[in-house]
C-alpha positions as MATLAB code, in Angstrom:
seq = 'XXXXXXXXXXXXXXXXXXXXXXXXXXXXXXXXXXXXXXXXXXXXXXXXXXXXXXXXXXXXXXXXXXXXXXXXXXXXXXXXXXXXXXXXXXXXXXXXXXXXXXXXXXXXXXXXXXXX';
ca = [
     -41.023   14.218   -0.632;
     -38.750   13.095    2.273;
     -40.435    9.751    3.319;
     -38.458    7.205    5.091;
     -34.985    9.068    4.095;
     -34.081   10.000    6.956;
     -29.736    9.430    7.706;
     -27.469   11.056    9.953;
     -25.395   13.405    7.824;
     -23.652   14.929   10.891;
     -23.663   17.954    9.307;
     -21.131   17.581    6.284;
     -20.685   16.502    2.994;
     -20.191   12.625    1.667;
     -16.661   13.343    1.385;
     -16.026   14.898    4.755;
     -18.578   12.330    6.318;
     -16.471    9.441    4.684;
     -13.173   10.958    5.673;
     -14.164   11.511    9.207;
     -15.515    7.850    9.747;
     -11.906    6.647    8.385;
      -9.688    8.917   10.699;
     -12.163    7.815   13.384;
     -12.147    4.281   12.765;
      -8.227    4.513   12.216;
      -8.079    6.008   15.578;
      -9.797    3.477   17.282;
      -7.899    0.684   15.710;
      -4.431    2.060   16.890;
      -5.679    2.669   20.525;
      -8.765    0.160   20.188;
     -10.615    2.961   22.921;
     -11.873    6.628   22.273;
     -14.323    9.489   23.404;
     -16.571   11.245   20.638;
     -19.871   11.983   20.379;
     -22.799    9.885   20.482;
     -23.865   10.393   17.326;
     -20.343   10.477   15.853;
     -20.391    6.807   17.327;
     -23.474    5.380   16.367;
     -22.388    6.674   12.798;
     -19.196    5.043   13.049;
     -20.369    1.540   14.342;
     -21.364   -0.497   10.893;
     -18.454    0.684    9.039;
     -15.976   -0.207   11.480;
     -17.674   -3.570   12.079;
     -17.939   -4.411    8.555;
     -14.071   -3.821    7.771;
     -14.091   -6.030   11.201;
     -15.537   -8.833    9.649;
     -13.568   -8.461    6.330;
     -10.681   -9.093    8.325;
     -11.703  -12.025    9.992;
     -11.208  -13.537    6.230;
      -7.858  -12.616    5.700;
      -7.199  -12.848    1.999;
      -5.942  -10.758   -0.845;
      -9.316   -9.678   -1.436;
     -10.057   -8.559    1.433;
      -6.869   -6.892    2.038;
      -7.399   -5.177   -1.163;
     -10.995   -3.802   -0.139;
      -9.342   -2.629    3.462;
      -6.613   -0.713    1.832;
      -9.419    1.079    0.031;
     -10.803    2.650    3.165;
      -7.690    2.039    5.422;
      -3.572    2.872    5.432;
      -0.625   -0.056    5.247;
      -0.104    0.285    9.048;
      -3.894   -0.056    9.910;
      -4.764   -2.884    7.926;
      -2.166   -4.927    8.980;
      -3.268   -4.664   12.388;
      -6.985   -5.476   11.096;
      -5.884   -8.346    9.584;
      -3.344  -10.096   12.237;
      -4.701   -8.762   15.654;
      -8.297   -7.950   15.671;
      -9.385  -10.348   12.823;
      -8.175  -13.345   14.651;
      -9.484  -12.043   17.881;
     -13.134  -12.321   16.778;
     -13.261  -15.674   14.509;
     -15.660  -17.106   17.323;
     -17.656  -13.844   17.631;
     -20.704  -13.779   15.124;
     -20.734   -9.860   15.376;
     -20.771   -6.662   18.151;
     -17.370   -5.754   18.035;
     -17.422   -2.398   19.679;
     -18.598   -1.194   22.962;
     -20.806    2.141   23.265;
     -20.573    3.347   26.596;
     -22.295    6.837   27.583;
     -20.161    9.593   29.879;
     -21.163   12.899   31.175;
     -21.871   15.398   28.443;
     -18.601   17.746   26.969;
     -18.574   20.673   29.091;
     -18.041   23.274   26.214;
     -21.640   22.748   24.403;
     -22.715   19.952   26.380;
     -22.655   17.387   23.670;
     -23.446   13.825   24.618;
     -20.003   12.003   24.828;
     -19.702    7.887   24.648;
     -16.304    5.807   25.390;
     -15.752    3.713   21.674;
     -14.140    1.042   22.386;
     -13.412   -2.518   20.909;
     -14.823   -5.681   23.362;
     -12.303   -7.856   24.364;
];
């Protein structure tokens, strides 16, 4: 029986589902702003503020579980410009704003985008 197993599997396997929420999160570290989908968003939120708060630490360890997930290039960033810019922040890194819907299928489209 299905009782209280309900997740958001936006329609893909674990490995596609993982792979997406990396290039996603790796996107919105470079340009710390993008548009997706709502759900695509809401999905993406705890990962992306977990690896947040890894990198607040800023030790080998951490660095080692960010490379896991993340490339060289992005980590760095992680760890020396958005880690430091949230040691006084308990948490709620990101910023979920709704737009109009996509105009193809009308999906419901959100701005992603890191508070400052």
């Amino acid at each position: 029986m299905r009782h209280r197993k309900k997740k958001q599997n936006l329609a893909r396997s674990q490995s596609q589902r993982r792979a997406l929420l990396r290039s996603l999160a790796s996107a919105l570290i470079l340009r710390e702003k993008i548009f997706t989908t709502e759900g695509k968003a809401k999905k993406l939120r705890p990962f992306l503020e977990k690896s947040i708060s890894r990198a607040r630490k800023n030790n080998l360890t951490t660095k080692r579980l960010l490379l896991r997930d993340f490339s060289p290039r992005i980590v760095n960033k992680l760890i020396k410009e958005i880690g430091p810019r949230y040691l006084d922040r308990p948490g709620g890194y990101l910023r979920i704003i709704k737009i109009n819907p996509r105009k193809t299928d009308n999906a419901k489209m959100v701005l992603l985008e890191l508070v400052k």
